[in-house]
One Martini backbone bead per residue (centre of mass of N, CA, C, O) as a GRO file, in nm:
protein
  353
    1UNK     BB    1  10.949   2.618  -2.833
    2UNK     BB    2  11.256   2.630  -2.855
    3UNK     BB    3  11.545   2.469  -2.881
    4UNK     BB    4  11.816   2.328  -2.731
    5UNK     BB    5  12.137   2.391  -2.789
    6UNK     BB    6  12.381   2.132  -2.764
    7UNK     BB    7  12.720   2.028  -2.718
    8UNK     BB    8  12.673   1.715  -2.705
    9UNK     BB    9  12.853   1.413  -2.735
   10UNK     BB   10  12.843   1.114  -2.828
   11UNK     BB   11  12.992   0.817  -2.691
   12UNK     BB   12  13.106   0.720  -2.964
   13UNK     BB   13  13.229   1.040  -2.976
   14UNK     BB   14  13.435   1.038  -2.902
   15UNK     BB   15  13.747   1.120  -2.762
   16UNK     BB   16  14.091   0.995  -2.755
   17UNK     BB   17  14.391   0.977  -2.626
   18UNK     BB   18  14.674   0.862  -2.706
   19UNK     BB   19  14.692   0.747  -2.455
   20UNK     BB   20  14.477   0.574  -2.405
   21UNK     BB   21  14.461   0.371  -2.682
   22UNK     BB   22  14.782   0.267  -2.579
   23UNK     BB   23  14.651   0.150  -2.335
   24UNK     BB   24  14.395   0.012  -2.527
   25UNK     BB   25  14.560  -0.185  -2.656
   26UNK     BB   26  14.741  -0.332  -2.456
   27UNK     BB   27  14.512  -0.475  -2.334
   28UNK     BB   28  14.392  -0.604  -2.582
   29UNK     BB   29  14.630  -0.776  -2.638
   30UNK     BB   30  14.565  -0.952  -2.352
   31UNK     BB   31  14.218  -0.953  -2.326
   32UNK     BB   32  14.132  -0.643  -2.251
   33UNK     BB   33  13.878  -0.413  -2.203
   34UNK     BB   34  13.786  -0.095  -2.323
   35UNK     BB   35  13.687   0.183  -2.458
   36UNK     BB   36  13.831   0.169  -2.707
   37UNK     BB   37  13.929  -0.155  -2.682
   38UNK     BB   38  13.841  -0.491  -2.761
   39UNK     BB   39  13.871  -0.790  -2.628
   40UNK     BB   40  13.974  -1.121  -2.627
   41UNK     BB   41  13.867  -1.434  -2.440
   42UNK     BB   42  14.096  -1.592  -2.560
   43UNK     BB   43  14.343  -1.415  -2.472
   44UNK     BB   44  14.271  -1.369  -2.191
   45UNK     BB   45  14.292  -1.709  -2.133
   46UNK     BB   46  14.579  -1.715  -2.235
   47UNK     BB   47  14.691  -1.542  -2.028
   48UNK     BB   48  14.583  -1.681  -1.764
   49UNK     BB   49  14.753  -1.960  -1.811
   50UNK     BB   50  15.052  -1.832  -1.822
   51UNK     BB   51  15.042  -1.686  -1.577
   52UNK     BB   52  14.979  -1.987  -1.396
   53UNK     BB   53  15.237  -2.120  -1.476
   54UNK     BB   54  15.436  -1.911  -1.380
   55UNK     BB   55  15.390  -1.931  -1.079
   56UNK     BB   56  15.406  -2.277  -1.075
   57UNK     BB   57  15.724  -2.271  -1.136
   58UNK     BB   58  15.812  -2.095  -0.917
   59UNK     BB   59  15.737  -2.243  -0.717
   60UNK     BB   60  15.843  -2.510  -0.751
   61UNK     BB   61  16.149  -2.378  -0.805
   62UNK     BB   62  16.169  -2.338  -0.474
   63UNK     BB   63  16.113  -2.618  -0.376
   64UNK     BB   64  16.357  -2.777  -0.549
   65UNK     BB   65  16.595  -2.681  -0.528
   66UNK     BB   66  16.719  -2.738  -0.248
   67UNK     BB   67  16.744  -3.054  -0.346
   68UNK     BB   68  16.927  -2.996  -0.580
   69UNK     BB   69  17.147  -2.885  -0.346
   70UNK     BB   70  17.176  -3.171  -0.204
   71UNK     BB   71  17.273  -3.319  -0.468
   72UNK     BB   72  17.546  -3.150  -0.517
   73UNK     BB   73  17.711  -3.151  -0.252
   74UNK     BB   74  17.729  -3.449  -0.238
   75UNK     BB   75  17.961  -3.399  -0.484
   76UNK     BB   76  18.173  -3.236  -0.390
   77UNK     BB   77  18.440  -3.129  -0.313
   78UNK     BB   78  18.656  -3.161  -0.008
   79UNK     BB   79  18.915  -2.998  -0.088
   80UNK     BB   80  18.793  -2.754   0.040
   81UNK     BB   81  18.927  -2.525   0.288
   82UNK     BB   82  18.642  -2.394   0.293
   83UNK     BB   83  18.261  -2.387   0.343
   84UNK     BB   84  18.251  -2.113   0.119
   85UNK     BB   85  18.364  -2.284  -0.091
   86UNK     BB   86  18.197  -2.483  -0.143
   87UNK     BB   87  17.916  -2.350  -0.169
   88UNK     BB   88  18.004  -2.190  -0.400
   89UNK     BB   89  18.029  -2.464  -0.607
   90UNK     BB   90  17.633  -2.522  -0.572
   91UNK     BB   91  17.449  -2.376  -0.712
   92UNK     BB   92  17.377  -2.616  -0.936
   93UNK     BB   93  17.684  -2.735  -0.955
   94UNK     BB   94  18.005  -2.889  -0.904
   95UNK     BB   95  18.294  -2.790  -1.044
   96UNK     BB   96  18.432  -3.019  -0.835
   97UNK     BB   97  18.371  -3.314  -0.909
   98UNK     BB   98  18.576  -3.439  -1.072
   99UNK     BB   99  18.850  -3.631  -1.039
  100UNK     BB  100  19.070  -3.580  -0.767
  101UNK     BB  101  19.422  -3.517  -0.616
  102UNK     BB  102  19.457  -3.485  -0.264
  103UNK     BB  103  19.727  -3.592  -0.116
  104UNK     BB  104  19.695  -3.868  -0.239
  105UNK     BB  105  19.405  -3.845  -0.268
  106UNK     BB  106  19.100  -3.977  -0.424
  107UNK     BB  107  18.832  -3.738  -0.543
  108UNK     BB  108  18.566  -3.851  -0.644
  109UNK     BB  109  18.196  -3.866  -0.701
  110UNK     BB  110  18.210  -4.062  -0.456
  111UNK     BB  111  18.345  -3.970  -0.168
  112UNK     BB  112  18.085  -3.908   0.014
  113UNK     BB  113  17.996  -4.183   0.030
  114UNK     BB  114  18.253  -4.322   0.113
  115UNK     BB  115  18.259  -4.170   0.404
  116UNK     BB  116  17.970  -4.279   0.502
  117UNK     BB  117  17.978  -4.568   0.488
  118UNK     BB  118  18.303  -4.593   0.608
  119UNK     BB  119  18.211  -4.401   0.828
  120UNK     BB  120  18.076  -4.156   0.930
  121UNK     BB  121  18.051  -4.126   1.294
  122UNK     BB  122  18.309  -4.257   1.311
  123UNK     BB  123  18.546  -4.250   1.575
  124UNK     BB  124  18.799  -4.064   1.755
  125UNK     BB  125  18.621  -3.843   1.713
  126UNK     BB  126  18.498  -3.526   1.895
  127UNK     BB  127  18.316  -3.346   1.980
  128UNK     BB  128  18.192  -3.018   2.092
  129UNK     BB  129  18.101  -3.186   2.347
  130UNK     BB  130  18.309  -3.458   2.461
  131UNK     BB  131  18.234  -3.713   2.262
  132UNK     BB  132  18.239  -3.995   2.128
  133UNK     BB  133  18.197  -4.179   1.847
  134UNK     BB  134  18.052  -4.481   1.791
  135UNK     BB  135  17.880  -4.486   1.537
  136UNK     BB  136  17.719  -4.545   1.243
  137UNK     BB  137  17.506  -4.531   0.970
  138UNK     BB  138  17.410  -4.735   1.010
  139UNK     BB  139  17.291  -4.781   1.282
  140UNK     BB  140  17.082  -4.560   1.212
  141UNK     BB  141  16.943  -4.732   0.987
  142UNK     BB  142  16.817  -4.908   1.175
  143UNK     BB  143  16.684  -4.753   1.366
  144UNK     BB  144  16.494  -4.615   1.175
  145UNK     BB  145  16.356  -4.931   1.111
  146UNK     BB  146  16.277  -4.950   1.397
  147UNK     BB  147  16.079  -4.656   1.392
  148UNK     BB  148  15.892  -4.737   1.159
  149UNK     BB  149  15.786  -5.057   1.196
  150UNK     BB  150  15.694  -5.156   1.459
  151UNK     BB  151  15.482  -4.864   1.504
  152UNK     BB  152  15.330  -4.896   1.228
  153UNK     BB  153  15.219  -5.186   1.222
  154UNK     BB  154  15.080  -5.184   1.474
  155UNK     BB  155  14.956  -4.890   1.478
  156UNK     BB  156  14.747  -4.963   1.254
  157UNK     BB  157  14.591  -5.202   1.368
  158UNK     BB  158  14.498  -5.041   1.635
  159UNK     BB  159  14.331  -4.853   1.472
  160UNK     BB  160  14.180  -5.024   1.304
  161UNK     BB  161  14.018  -5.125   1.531
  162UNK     BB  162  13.899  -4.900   1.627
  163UNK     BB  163  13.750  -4.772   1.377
  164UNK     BB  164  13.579  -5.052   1.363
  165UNK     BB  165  13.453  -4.967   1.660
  166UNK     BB  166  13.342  -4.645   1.553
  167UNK     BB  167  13.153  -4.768   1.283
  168UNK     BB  168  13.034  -5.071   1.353
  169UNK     BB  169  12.957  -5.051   1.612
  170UNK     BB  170  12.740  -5.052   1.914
  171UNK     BB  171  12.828  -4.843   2.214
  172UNK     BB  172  12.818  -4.679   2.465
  173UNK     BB  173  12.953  -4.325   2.381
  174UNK     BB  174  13.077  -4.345   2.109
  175UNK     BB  175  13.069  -4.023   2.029
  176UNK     BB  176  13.190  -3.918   2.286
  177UNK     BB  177  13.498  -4.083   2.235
  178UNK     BB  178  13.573  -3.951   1.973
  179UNK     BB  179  13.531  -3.664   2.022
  180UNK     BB  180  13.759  -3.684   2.285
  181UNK     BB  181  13.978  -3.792   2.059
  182UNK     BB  182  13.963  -3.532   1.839
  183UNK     BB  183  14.041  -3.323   2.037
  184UNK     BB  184  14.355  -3.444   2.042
  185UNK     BB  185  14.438  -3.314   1.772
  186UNK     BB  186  14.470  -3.001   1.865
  187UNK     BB  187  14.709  -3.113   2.024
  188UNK     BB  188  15.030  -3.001   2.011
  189UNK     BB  189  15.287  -3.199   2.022
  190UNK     BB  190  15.518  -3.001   2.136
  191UNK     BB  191  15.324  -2.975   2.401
  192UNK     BB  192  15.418  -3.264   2.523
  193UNK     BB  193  15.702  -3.352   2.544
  194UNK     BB  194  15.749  -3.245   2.855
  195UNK     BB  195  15.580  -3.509   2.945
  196UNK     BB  196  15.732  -3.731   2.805
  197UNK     BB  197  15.990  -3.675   2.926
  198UNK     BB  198  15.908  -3.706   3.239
  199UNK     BB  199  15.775  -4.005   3.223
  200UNK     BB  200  16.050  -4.166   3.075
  201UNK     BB  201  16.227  -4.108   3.345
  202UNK     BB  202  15.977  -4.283   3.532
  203UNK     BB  203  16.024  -4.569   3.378
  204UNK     BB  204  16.360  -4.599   3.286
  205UNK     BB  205  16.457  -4.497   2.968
  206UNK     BB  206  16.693  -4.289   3.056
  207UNK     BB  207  16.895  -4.462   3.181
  208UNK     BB  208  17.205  -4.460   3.192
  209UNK     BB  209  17.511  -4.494   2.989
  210UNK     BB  210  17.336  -4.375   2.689
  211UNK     BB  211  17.086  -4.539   2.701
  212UNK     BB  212  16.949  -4.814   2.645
  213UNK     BB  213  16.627  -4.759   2.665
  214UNK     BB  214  16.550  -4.518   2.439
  215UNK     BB  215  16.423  -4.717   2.221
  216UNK     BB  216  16.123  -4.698   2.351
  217UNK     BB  217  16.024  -4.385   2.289
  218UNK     BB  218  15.976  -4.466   1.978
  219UNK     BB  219  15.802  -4.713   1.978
  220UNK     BB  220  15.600  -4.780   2.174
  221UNK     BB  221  15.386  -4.530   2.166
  222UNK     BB  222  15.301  -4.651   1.866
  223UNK     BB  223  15.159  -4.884   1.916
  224UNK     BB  224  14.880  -4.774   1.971
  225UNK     BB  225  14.859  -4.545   1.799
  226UNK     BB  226  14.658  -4.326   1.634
  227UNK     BB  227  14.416  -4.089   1.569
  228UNK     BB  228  14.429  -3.981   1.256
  229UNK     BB  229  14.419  -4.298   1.162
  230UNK     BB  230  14.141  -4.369   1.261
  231UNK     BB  231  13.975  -4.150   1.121
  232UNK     BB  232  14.029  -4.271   0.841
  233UNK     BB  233  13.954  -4.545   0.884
  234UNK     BB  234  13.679  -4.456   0.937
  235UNK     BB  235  13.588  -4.308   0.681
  236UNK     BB  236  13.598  -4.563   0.529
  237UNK     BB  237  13.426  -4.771   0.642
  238UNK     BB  238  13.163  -4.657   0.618
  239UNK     BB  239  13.159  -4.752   0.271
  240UNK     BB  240  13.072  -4.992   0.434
  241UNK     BB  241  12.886  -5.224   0.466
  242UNK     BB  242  12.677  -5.344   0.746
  243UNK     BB  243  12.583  -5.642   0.607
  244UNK     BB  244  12.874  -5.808   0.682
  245UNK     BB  245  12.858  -5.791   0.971
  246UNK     BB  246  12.541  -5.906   1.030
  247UNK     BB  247  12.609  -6.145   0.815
  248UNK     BB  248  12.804  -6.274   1.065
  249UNK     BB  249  12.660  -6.264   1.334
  250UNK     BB  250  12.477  -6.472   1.235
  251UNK     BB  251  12.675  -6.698   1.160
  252UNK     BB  252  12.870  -6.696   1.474
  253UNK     BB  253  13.092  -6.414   1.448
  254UNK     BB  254  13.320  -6.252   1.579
  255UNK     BB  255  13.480  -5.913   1.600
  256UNK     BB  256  13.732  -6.067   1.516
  257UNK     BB  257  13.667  -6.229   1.309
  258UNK     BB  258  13.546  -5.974   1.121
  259UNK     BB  259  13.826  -5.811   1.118
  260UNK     BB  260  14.009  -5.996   1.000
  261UNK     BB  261  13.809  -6.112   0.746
  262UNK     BB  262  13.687  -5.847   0.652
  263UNK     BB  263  13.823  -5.585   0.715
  264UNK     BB  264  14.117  -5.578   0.643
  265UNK     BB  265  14.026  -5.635   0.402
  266UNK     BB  266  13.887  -5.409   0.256
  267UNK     BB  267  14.065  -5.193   0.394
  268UNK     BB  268  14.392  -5.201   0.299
  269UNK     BB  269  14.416  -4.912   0.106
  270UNK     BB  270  14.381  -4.737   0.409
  271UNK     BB  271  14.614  -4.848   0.533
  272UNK     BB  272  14.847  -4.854   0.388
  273UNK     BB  273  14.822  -4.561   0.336
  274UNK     BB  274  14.877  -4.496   0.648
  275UNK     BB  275  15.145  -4.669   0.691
  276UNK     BB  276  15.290  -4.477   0.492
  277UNK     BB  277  15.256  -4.173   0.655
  278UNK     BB  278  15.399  -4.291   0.900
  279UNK     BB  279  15.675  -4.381   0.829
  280UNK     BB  280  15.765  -4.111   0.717
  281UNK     BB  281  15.738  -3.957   0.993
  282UNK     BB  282  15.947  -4.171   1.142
  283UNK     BB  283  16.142  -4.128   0.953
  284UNK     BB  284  16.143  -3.778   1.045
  285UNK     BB  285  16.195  -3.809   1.345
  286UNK     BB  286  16.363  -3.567   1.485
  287UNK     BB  287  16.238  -3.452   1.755
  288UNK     BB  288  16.240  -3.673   1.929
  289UNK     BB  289  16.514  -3.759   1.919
  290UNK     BB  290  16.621  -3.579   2.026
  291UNK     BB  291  16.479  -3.558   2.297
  292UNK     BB  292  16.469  -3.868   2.394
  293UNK     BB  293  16.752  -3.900   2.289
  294UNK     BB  294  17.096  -3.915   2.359
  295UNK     BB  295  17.387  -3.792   2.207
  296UNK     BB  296  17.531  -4.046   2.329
  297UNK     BB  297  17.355  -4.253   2.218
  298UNK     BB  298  17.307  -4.547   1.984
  299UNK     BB  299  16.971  -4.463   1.916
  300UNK     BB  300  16.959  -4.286   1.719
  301UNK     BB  301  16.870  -4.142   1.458
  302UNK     BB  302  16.907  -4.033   1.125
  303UNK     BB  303  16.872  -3.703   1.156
  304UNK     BB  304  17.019  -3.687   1.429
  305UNK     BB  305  17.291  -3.769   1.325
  306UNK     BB  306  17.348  -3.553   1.114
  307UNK     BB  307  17.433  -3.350   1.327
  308UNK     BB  308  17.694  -3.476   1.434
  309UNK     BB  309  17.808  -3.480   1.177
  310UNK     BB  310  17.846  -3.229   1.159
  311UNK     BB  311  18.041  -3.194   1.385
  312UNK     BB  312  18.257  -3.391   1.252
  313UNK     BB  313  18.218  -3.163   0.982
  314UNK     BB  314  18.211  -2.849   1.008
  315UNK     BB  315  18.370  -2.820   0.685
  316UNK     BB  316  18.216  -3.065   0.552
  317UNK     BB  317  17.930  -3.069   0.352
  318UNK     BB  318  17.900  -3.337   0.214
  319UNK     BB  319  17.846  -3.586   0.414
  320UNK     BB  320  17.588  -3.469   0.497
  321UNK     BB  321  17.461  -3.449   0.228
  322UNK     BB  322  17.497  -3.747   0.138
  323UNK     BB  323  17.282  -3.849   0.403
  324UNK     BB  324  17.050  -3.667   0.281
  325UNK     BB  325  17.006  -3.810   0.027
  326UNK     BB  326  16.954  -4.098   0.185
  327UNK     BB  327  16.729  -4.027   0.386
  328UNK     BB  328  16.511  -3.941   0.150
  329UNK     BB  329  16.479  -4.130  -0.041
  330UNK     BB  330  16.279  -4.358   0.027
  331UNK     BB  331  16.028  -4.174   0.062
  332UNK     BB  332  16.009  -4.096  -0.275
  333UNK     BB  333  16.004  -4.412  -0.348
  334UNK     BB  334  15.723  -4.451  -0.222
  335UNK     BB  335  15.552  -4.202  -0.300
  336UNK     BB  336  15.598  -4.291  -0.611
  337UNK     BB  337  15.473  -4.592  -0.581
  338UNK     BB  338  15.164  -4.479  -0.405
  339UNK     BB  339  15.012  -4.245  -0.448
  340UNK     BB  340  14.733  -4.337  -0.536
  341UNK     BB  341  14.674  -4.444  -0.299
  342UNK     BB  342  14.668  -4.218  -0.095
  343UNK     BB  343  14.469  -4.033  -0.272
  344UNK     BB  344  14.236  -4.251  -0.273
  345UNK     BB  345  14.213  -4.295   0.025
  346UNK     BB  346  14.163  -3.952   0.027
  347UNK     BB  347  13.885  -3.950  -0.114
  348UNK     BB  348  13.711  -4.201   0.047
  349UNK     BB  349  13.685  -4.046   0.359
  350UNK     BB  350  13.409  -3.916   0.289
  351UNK     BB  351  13.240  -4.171   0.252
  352UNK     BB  352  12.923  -4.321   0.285
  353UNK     BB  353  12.615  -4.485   0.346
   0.00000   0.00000   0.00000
């Protein structure tokens, strides 16, 4: 039987069309392999190491411009007439930065924290709601002050006592308990805060002109301690040997004096970074202070303040953005301080004994 003659041409002697060739040149020029042409991988490699720095950079710079322009604002020129006018000027850098004299006043580089430091919400200007400004700005950051250290102090020990109840101590319940408590969690706290609003009317901290005790919602609640501060304190202590605890009860040391004297040295890396985390938090609570403290009250915190600050200067956003950039700086300078505590604190929370 005779071979049947066919016209197939082998694979690798195809013919490729002009365009597939330049189609796959530059595939291989990027380091992807085609029909025509074998891409290397470390060119591959080099070309996706660069699409992810580009993405990681507009990334960045998505994240940073926002804060780069609160701080170009806070240095604008007053003199511009209008709003519109000012934020032209703030794309980069305040063209209008410079020191110049309007109206025989002079608008020096630091003209609006000057503005801030001495006046600040001062005087009596009313806003648009038809209240005087009673307050200053120190006046906002003392409070401020109040509503970060107090609660954070008190409520990181209470915390960390608690964790060392759930980690360490053997009790009936205790894990049920504890999951009772992990699971409030998961209630988002504003949708409670109409019920705690209505707790502090009920107990006379909201009451009279201005609300004189209007500074309890914001202090005492956070002295209780957090769930999330406990629970991260409480991975933590997994950590730490056993045998601390009950060679000291064998000492005939009690719980508290073992908390005192072994557990919060010993843990005390990761109380500081949750008591930073906890600051950070307190010192940026606006939404507390708008609810709980009214806008006429002098104990407002320092991010409430700036919205009013905002009322009494609706025309010129330099003295509120130079606000804006006291109220942020501490949290960036602890941030940068311990950072290193805060990460291994939170990569620590995960081993157990």
């Amino acid at each position: 039987m005779e071979n049947i003659q066919t016209n197939a041409v082998p694979e690798e002697e195809k013919q490729y069309s002009a365009f597939q060739y330049a189609i796959g040149a530059i595939l291989a020029f990027f380091g992807f392999s085609s029909k025509t042409h074998r891409g290397s991988k470390h060119r591959a490699k080099l070309v996706g190491d660069i699409a992810t720095y580009v993405v990681l950079l507009l990334g960045g710079f998505l994240m940073a411009y926002p804060f780069w322009w609160m701080i170009a604002s806070s240095f604008a020129n007053t003199s511009e007439p209008t709003l519109s006018g000012q934020v032209a000027t703030m794309i980069w850098w305040p063209t209008n930065a410079l020191p110049t004299t309007v109206n025989g006043v002079e608008h020096g580089l630091f003209y609006n924290y000057h503005i801030l430091f001495t006046e600040g919400m001062k005087g009596t200007a009313t806003t648009s709601n038809g209240f005087a400004i009673g307050f200053t700005y120190w006046r906002a950051v003392a409070n401020n002050l109040i509503y970060s250290i107090v609660p954070v102090v008190v409520g990181v020990i209470t915390s960390a006592s608690a964790a060392f109840a759930f980690a360490k101590i053997n009790w009936k319940g205790r894990d049920v308990v504890f999951m009772f408590l992990l699971a409030a969690i998961m209630v988002p706290g504003p949708s409670i805060m109409t019920t705690q609003y209505v707790m502090y009317v009920s107990f006379g901290w909201l009451e009279g002109v201005g609300a004189p005790n209007a500074w309890m919602t914001l202090t005492i609640p956070g002295m209780f301690g957090a769930i999330m501060t406990a629970f991260f304190i409480r991975q933590f202590l997994f950590g730490l040997p056993t045998s601390i605890v009950e060679a000291a009860k064998i000492d005939g040391a009690g719980y508290f004096r073992i908390f005192c004297s072994f557990i919060l040295p010993l843990a005390m890396p990761a109380i500081v970074a949750q008591g930073l985390l906890s600051f950070m938090g307190c010192w940026n609570n606006y939404m507390g202070s708008l609810i709980f403290i009214p806008q006429n009250s002098l104990w407002v915190n320092l991010p409430h303040a700036m919205t009013i600050m905002n009322l009494v200067y609706p025309q010129n956003v330099g003295p509120v953005m130079a606000a804006a950039v006291m109220c942020v700086l501490p949290v960036i300078i602890l941030f940068a301080a311990f950072q290193k505590m805060i990460i291994g604190s939170l990569m620590l929370t995960g081993s157990k004994e």
